[in-house]
C-alpha positions as CSV (number, residue, x, y, z in Angstrom):
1,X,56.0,167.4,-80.7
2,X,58.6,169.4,-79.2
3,X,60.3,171.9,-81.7
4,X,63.7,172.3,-81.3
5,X,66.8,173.2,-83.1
6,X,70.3,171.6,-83.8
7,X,73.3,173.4,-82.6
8,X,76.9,173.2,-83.5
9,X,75.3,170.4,-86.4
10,X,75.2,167.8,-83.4
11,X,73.3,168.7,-80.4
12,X,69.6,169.4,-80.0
13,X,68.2,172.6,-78.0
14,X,64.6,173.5,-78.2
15,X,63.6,176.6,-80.1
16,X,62.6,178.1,-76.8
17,X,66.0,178.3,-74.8
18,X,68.2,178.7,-78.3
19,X,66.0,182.2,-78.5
20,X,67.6,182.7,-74.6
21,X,71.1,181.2,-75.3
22,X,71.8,181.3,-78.5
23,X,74.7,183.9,-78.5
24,X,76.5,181.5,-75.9
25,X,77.4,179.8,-78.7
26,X,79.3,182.5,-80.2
27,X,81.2,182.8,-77.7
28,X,84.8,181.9,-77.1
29,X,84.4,179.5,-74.1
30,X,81.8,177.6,-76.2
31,X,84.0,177.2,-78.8
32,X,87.0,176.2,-76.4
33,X,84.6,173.9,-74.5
34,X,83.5,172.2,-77.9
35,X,87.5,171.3,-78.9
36,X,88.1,170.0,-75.5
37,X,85.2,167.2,-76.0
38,X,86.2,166.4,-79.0
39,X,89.8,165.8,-78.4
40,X,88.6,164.0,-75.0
41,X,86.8,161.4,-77.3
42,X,89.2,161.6,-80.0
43,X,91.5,160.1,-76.9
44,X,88.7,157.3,-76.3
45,X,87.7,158.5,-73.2
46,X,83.8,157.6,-72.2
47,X,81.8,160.7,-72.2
48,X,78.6,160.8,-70.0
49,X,76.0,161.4,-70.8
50,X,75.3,160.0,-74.3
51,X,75.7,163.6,-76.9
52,X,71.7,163.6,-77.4
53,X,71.2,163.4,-73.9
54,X,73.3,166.5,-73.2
55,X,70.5,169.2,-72.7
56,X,67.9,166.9,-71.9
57,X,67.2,169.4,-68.9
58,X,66.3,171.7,-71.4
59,X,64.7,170.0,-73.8
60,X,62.0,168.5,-71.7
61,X,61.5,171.9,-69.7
62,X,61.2,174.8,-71.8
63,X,61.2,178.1,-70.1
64,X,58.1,179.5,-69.7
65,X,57.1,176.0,-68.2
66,X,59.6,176.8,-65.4
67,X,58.1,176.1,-62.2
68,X,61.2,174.6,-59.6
69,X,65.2,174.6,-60.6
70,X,67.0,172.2,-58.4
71,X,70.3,172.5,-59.4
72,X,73.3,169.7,-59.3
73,X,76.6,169.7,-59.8
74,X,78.0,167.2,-62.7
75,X,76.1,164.1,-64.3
76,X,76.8,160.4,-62.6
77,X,79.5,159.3,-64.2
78,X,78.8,155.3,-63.9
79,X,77.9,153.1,-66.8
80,X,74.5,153.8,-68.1
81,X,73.2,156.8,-64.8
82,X,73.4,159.7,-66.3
83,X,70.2,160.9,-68.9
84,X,70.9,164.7,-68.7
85,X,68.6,165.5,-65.7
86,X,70.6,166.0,-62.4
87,X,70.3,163.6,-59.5
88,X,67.6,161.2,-62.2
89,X,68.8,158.1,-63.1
90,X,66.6,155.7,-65.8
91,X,64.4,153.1,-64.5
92,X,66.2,149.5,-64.0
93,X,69.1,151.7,-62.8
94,X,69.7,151.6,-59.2
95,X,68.9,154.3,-57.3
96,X,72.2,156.5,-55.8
97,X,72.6,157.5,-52.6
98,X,71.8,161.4,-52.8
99,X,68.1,160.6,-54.9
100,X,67.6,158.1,-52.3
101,X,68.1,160.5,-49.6
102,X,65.6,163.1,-51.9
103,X,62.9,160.1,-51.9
104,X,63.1,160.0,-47.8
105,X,62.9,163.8,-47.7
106,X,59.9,163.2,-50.4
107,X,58.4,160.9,-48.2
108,X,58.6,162.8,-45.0
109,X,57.3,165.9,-46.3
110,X,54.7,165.0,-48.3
111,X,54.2,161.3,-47.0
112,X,54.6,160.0,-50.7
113,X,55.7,156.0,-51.0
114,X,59.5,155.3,-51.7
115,X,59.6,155.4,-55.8
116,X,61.0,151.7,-56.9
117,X,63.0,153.6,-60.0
118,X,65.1,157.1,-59.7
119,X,63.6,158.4,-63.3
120,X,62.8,162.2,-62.4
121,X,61.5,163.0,-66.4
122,X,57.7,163.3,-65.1
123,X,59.2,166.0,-62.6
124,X,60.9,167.8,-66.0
125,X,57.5,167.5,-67.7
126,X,55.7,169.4,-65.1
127,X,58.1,172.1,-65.5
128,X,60.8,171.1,-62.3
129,X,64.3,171.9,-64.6
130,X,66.9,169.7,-63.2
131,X,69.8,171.2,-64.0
132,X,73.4,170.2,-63.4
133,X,76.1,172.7,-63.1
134,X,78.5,171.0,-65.3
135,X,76.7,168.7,-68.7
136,X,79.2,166.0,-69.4
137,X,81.8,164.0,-67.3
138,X,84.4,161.6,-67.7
139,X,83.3,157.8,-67.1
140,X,84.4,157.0,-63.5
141,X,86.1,160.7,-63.0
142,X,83.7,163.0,-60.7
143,X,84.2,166.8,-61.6
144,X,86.4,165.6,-65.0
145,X,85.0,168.4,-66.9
146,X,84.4,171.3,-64.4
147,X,86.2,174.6,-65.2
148,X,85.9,173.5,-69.0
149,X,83.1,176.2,-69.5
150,X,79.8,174.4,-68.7
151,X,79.7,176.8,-65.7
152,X,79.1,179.6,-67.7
153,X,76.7,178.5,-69.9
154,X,74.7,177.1,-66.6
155,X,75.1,180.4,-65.3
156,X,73.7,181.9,-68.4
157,X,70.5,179.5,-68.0
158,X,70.3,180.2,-64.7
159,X,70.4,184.3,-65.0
160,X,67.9,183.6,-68.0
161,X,65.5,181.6,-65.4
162,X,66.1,184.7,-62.7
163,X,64.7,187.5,-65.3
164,X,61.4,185.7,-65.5
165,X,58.0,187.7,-64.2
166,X,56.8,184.0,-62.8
167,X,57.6,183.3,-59.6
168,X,59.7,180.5,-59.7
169,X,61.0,177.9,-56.8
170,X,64.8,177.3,-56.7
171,X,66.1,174.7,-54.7
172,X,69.9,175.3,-53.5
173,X,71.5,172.2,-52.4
174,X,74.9,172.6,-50.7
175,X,77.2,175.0,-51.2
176,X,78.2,174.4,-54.6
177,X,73.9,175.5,-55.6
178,X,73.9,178.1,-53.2
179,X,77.2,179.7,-54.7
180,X,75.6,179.2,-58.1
181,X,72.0,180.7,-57.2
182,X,74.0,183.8,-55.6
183,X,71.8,186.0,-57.2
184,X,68.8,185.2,-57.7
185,X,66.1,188.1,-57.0
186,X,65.2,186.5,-53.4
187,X,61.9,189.4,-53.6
188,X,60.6,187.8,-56.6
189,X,61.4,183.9,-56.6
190,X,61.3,181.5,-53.6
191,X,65.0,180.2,-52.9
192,X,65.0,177.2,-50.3
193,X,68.7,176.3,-49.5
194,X,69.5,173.0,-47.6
195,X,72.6,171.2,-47.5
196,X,73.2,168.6,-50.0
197,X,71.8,165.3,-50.2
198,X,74.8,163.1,-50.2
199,X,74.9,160.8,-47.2
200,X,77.8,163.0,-46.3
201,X,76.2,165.9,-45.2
202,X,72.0,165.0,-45.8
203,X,71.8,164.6,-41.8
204,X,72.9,167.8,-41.6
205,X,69.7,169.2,-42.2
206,X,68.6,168.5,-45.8
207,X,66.6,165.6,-44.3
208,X,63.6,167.4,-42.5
209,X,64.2,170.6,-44.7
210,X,60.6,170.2,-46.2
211,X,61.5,172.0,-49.1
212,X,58.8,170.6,-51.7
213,X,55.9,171.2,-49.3
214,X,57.4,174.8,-48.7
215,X,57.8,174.5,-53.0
216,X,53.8,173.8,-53.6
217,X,53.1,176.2,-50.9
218,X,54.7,179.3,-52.9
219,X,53.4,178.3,-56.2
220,X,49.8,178.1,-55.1
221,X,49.9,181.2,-53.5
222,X,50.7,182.8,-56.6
223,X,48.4,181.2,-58.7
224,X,50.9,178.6,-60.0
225,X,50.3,174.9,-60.4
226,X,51.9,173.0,-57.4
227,X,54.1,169.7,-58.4
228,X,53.0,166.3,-58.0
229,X,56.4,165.0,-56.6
230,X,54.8,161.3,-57.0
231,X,56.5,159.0,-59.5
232,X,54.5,156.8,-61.0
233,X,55.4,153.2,-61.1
């Protein structure tokens, strides 16, 4: 059973990260961030994704389980996409553009069948966070809550993630990641950067960037578990 802890008398955070984070929610910005939800549904504006689902990343990837961050920017912000884990989308959900361009990639690197469903929680479980910049979004308003605060509170995950011993893979799509993983101690961790998967820019050289092959390649060679990118059906 995972342990984990409520914050703010609402949300749920596992013990593990609240030990990292917890003075992030002492902090003004928190505070600041927590009255602009509330008045956004207060005004009876949809709110993705659903308030349990909000650290999901978290909760199903504690940090010493930390193995591969691939960061996104905000959650989908369609009826019923977005579960807490960037790019993932539940199964009976169709599958968006970007993941589908992830699965080609997928497939081409590792030559691992198409998935039929865009559910990414058995990556989280083996320890692949899937982060998103930005936790919550308007419904049908991309980037609604960026510059609200989320940032740094990502950025204090992410710094948390960069102070680890373990070697750890991060995956740096676009420019938006690769801003965001800035810092990360290149010596120590492996940082692939690609550009992002949107149809806009994947032919640009995300497709044929081999990055999970390169991923399994680093951890084994310092005595990590490699990921098994498959997805069950």
């Amino acid at each position: 059973m995972r342990e984990s802890s409520r914050v703010n008398g609402q949300v749920r955070l596992r013990s593990e990260w609240l030990d990292l984070l917890g003075r992030e929610f002492e902090q003004p910005y928190m505070a600041n961030l927590r009255s602009f939800l509330r008045a956004e549904k207060a005004a009876g504006k949809v709110i993705y994704p659903r308030g349990e689902a909000v650290f999901a990343a978290l909760d199903q990837t504690p940090p010493a389980s930390v193995r591969v961050v691939i960061l996104g920017q905000d959650p989908y912000h369609g009826p019923g996409q977005a579960h807490g884990l960037s790019f993932s989308v539940k199964r009976g959900v169709r599958i968006p553009p970007s993941l589908q361009n992830i699965f080609r990639e997928l497939q081409s690197d590792l030559r691992i069948a198409l998935p039929s469903h865009g559910d990414l929680t058995a990556w989280a479980r083996q320890g692949v966070l899937l982060l998103n910049t930005v936790l919550s979004v308007e419904h049908g308003q991309a980037g609604a809550h960026q510059g609200q605060g989320w940032e740094i509170f990502t950025d204090a995950v992410v710094s948390a993630i960069n102070d680890s011993d373990q070697p750890i893979v991060f995956m740096l799509w676009g420019a938006h990641a690769q801003r965001k993983g800035a810092a990360i101690h290149s010596a120590r961790h492996c940082v692939l950067r690609a550009p992002h998967p949107s149809p806009l820019s994947a032919h640009r050289g995300f497709l044929g960037c081999r990055h999970f092959s390169q991923a399994n390649a680093f951890l084994t060679a310092h005595g990590r578990q490699p990921v098994d990118w498959s997805l069950a059906e």
